[in-house]
C-alpha positions as CSV (number, residue, x, y, z in Angstrom):
1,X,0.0,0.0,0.0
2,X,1.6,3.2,-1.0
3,X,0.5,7.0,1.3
4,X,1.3,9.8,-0.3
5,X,0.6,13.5,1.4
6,X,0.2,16.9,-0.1
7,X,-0.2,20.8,1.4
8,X,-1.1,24.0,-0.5
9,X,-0.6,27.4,1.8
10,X,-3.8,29.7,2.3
11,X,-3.9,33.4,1.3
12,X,-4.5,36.6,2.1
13,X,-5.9,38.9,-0.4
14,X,-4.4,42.3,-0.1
15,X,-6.3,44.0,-3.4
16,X,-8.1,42.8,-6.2
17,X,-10.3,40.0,-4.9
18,X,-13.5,40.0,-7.1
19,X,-11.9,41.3,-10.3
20,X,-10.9,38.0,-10.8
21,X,-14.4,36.6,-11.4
22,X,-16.3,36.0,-14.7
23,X,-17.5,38.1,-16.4
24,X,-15.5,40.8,-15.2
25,X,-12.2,39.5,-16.7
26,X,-13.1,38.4,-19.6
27,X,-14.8,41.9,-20.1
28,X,-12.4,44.7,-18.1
29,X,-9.4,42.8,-17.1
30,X,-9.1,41.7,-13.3
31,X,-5.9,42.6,-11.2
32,X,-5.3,40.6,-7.4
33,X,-2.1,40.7,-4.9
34,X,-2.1,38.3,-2.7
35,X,0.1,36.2,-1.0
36,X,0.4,32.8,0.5
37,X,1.3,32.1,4.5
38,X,1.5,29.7,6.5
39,X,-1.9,27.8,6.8
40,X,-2.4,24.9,4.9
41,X,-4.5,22.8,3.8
42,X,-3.7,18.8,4.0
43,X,-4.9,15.8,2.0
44,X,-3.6,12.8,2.4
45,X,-4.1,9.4,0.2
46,X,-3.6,5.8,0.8
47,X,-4.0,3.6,-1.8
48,X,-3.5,-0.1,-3.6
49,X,-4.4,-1.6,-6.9
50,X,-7.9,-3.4,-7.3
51,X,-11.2,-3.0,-5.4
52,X,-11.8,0.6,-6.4
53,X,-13.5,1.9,-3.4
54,X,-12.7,5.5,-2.1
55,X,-13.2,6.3,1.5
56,X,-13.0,10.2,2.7
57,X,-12.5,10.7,5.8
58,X,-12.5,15.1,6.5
59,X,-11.6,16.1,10.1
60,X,-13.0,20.0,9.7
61,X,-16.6,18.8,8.9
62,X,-16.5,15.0,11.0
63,X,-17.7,13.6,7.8
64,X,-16.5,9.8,6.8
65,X,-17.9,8.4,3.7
66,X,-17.3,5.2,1.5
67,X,-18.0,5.6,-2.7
68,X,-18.1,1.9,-4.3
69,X,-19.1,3.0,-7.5
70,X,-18.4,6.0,-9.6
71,X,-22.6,6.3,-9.8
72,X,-22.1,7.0,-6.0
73,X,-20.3,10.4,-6.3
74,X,-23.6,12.8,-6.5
75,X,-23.1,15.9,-5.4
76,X,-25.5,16.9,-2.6
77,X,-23.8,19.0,-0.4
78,X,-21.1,17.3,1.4
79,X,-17.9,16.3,0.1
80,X,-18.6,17.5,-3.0
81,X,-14.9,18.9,-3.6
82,X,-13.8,15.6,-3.2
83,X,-16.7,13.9,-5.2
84,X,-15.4,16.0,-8.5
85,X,-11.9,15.4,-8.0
86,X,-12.4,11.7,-7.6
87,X,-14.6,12.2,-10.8
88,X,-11.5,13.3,-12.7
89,X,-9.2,10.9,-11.4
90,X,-9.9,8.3,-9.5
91,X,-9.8,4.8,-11.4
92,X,-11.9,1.6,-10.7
93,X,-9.1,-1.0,-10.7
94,X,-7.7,1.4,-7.4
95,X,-8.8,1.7,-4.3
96,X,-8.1,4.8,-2.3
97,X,-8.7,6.3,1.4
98,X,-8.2,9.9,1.7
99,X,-7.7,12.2,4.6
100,X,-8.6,16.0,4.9
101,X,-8.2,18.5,7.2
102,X,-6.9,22.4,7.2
103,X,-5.2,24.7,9.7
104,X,-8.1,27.1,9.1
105,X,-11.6,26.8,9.4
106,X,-13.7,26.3,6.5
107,X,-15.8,29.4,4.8
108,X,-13.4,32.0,6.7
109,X,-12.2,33.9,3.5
110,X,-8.9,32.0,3.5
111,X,-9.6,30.6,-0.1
112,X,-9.5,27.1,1.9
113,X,-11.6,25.2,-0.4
114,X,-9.8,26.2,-3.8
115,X,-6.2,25.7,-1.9
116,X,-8.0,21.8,-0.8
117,X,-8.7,20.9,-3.9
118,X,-5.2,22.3,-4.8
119,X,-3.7,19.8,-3.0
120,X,-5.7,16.7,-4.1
121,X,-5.0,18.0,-7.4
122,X,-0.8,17.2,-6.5
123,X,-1.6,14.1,-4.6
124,X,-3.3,12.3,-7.3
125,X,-1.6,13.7,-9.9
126,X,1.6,12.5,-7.9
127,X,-0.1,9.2,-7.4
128,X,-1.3,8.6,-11.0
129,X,2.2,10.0,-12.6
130,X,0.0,12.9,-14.6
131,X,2.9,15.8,-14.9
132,X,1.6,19.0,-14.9
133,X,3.0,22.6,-14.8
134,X,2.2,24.6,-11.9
135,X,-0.2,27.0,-14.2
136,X,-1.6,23.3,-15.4
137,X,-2.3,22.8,-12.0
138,X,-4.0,25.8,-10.6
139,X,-6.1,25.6,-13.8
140,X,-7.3,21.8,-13.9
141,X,-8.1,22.8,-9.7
142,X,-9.9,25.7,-11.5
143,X,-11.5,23.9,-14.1
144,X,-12.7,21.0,-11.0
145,X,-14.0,23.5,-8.7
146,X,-15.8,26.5,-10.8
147,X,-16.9,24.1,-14.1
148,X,-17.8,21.0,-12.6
149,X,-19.0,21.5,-9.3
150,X,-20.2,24.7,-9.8
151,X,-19.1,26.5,-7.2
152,X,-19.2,30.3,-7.7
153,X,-16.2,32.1,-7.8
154,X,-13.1,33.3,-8.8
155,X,-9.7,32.3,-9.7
156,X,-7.1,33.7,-7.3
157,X,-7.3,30.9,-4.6
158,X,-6.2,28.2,-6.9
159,X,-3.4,30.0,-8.3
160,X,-2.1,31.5,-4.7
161,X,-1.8,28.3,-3.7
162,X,-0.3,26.5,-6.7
163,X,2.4,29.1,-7.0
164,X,2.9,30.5,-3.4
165,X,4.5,33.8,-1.9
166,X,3.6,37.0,-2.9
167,X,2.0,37.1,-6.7
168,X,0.3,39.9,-8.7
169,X,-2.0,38.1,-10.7
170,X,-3.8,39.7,-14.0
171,X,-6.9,37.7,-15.2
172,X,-8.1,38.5,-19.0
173,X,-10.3,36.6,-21.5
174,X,-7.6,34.8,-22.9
175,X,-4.7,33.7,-20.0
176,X,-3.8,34.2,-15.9
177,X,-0.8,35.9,-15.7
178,X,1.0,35.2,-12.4
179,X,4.0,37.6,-11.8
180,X,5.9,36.4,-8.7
181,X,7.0,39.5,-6.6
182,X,10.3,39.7,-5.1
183,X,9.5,41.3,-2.0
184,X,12.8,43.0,-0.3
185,X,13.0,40.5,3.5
186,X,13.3,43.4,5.6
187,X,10.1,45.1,3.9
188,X,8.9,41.3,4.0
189,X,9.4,41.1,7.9
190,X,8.3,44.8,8.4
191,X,4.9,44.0,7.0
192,X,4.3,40.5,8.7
193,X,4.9,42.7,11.8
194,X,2.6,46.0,10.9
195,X,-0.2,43.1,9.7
196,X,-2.7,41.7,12.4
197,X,-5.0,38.5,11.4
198,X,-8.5,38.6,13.3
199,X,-11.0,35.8,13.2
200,X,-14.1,37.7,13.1
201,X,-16.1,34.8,14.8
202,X,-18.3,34.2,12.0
203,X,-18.2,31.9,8.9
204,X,-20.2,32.1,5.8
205,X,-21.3,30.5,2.6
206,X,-19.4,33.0,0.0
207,X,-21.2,31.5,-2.4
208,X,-24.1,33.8,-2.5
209,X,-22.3,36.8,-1.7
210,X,-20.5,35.8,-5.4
211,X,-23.8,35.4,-6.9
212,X,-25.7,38.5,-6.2
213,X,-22.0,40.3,-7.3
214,X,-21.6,38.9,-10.6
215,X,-25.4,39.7,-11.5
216,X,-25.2,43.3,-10.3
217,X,-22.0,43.6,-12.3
218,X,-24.2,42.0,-15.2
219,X,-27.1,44.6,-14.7
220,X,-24.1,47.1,-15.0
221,X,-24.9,48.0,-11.3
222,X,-22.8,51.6,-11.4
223,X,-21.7,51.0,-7.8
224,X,-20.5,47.1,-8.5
225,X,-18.7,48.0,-11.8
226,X,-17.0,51.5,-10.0
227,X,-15.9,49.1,-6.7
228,X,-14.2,46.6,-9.1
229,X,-12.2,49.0,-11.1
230,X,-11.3,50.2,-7.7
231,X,-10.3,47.2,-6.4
232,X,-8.7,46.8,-9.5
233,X,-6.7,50.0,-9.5
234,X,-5.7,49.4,-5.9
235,X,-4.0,45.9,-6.9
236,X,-1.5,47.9,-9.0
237,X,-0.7,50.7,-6.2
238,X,-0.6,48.2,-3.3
239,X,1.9,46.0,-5.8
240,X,3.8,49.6,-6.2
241,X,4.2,50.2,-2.5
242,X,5.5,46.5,-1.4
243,X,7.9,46.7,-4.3
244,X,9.2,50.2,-3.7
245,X,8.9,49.5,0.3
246,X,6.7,52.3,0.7
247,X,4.8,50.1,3.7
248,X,3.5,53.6,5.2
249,X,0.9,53.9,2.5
250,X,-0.5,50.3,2.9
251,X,-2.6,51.0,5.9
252,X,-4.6,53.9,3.7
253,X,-4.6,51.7,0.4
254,X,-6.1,48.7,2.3
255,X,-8.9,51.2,4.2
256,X,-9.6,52.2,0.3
257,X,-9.7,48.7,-0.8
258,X,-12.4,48.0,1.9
259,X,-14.6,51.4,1.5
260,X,-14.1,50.0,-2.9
261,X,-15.1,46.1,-1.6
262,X,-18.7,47.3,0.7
263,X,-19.9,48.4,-2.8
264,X,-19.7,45.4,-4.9
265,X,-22.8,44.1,-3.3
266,X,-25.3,43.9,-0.1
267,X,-23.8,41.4,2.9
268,X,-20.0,42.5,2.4
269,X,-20.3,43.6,5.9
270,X,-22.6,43.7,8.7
271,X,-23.2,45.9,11.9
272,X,-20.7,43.6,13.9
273,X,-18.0,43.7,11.5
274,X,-18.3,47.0,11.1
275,X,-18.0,48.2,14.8
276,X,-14.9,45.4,15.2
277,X,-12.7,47.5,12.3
278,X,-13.6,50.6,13.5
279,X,-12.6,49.7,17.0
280,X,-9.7,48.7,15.6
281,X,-8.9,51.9,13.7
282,X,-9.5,53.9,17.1
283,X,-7.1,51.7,18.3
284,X,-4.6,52.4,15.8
285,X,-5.1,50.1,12.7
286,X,-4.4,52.1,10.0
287,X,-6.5,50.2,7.4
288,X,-7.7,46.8,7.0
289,X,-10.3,44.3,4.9
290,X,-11.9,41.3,5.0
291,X,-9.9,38.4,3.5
292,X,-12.5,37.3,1.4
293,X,-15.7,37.8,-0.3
294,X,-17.5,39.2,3.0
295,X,-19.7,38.6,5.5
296,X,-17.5,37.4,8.0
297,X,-14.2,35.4,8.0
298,X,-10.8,37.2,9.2
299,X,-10.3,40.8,9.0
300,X,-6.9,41.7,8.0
301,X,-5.6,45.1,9.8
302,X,-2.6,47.2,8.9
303,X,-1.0,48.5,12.5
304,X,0.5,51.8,13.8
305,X,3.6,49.8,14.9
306,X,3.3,51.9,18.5
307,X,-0.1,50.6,18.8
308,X,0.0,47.1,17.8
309,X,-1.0,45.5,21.0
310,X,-3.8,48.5,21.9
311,X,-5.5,46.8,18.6
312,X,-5.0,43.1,19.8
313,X,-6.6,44.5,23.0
314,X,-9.5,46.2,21.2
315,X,-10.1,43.8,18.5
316,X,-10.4,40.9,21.3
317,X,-12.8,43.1,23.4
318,X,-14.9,43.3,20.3
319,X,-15.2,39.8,20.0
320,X,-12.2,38.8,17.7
321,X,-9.4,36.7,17.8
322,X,-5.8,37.5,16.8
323,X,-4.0,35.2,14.6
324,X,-0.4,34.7,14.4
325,X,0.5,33.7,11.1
326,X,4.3,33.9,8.6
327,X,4.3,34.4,5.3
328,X,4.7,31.1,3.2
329,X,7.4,31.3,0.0
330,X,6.2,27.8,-1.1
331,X,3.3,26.5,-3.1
332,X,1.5,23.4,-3.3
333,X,3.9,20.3,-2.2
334,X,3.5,16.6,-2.6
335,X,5.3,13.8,-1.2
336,X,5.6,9.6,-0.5
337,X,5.2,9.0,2.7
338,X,8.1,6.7,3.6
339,X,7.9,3.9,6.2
340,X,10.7,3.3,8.6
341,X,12.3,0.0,7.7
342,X,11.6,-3.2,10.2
343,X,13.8,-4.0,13.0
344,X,15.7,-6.6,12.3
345,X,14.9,-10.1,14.5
């Protein structure tokens, strides 16, 4: 019986998140920075010839489910990540057992779910010997997650977490673009320092946040379509600032960023949210966002250095949870699990 494991880093979008869904690309060009750290996402597979059965076992939702026949992979809710990556690979003279679980909880604005199927992208195409490029990679994990399952969304997760580190990404109608950034390590260090991660306490489905964006940007909603140019805009001067090491102006481009995200649709934020960042700007939090598409998740805060642990202390009062987190350099990783050899008699 052969294991094999693979981990894909989560990310944290500083700019851009939303331009990177259709139709906006496709129409106006989409523009994210974001960059990878070090919260992963596991998956690991053991497997033998014959049988083909697949047993998932995920430890973030206490599911544990057995698939004898490809018929048996219907999409209803639970697993379904796994489901349509077992679609695409899995073959009936194997039988497989695979193990999930993430550093981060799920629906938290971490792009957890892309960066999952990520990794069980690498692991089985480890396990099968498929090749693939790292842009082959992200896009199959694309092509898996937004065109078979379904799952609204945009393209940013997949690619953080098949490439890694920092990466300014540009999304058009024809190709993804990723263009590593070489990040100076003292402006590196400065910013993980000047950044706070706060668990706001709440998940949520993104999923219909998504939705009700892309059709207001459909109906040319003048608000949607002016907060994605924004966004957009704000990508390429937050890209400027890390590059240049200009870290003072971060805190004001993120607070733009956020003020440009609350008008791509209803249920970005919410009165709780809301009273936790501003607390945290009293505090001295320059600027900040959510992570992800809204409506809860972590809120990413840019600190007055002074004042860093008068936010912690404000933010926690509010009701959130400081995270401590590095930034990752790697993406996506697989590897064979090696057994140690048996004593000898």
């Amino acid at each position: 019986m052969e294991i094999l494991r693979a981990k894909a880093p989560l990310r944290i979008s500083f700019a851009g998140g939303g331009t990177d869904v259709s139709p906006y690309p496709e129409e106006r060009g989409g523009a994210v920075l974001n960059a990878t750290i070090d919260k992963f996402a596991y998956a690991t597979l053991r497997a033998q010839t014959g049988g083909g059965t697949a047993r998932v076992r995920s430890l973030d939702f206490d599911l544990d489910a057995t698939f004898r026949t490809p018929q048996e992979l219907v999409y209803n809710g639970e697993l379904d990540l796994v489901k349509a990556v077992l679609k695409h690979f899995h073959r009936t003279d194997h039988e497989v057992e695979v193990f999930l679980h993430s550093d981060a909880p799920p629906r938290t604005g971490l792009g957890s779910s892309s960066t999952l199927t990520v990794a069980l992208v690498a692991l089985f195409g480890r396990y099968l010997k498929q090749p693939m490029t790292t842009y082959e990679l992200a896009e199959l994990a694309y092509q898996i997650e937004r065109v078979e399952l379904g799952d609204p969304g945009g393209r940013q997760d997949q690619y953080a977490a098949a490439f890694g580190g920092f990466n300014f990404m540009e999304f058009t109608k024809d190709a993804t673009v990723v263009n590593p950034l070489r990040i100076d390590p003292e402006v590196r260090n400065e910013l993980a320092y000047r950044l706070m991660l706060c668990f706001t306490g709440a998940t949520r489905y993104s999923g219909t946040l998504i939705e009700t964006q892309t059709q207001a940007y459909r109906d040319r909603n003048v608000d949607t379509v002016e907060g994605l140019d924004e966004a957009k805009r704000l990508a390429s001067d937050m890209k400027k600032a890390l590059l240049t090491g200009d870290l003072d102006a971060m805190g004001g481009l993120l607070h733009r960023g956020w003020e440009a995200k609350k008008r791509f649709t209803a249920g970005v934020t919410n009165p709780e949210i809301d009273a936790l960042y501003e607390h945290a700007r009293a505090a001295g939090a320059l600027g900040g966002k959510l992570t992800g598409a809204g409506g809860g998740g972590y809120l990413l805060l840019f600190c007055d250095f002074q004042r860093r642990q008068e936010v912690a202390k404000a933010v926690t009062k509010s009701g959130g949870r400081p995270v401590d987190f590095a930034f990752a350099p790697e993406g996506v990783e697989s590897w064979v699990v090696r057994s140690a050899p048996a004593p000898r008699s």
